[in-house]
N, C-alpha and C positions, 0 to 999 in steps of 0.2 A: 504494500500500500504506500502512495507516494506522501509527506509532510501536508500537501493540502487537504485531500482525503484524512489524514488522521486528524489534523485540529478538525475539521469540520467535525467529525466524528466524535471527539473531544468536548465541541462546542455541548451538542445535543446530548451526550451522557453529563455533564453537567445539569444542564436543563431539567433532564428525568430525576438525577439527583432531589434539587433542588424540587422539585415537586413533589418526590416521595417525602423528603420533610417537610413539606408543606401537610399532607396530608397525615405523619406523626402526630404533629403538633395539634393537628384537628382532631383527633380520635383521641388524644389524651385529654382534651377539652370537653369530647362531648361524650368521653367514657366510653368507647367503643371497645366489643372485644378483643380480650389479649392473642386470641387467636389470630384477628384478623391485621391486627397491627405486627404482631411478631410478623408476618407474613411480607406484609410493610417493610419491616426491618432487614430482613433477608433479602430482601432484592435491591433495597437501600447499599447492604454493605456488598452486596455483587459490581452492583454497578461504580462504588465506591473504589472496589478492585482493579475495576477494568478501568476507571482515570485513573490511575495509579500508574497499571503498564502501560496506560498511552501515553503519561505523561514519559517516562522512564522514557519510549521510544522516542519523544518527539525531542529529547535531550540528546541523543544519542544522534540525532541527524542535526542540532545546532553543534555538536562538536566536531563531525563528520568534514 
């Protein structure tokens, strides 16, 4: 995948982040099940992952 493809891709797993806590922070407000927030959480710290290794690459092609 070339540097522009990965920030794009970068950009928008931010975004999802970003919305899945948006939606934490809703469900702990309005008491929602632990079930369905753990669930929240999980795909939180996945997508959490994945900026991580795209950040790791997109460092690796500014040293490049």
């Amino acid at each position: 995948m070339n540097k522009e493809k990965l920030e794009h891709h970068l950009k928008h797993l931010q975004e999802r982040h970003a919305e899945l806590e948006r939606k934490v922070k809703d469900g702990y407000s309005h008491y929602l099940d632990d079930e369905y927030l753990g669930k929240i959480k999980h795909e939180k710290l996945g997508v959490k992952r994945e900026i991580t290794q795209l950040e790791k690459q997109l460092a690796e092609y500014d040293e490049a």
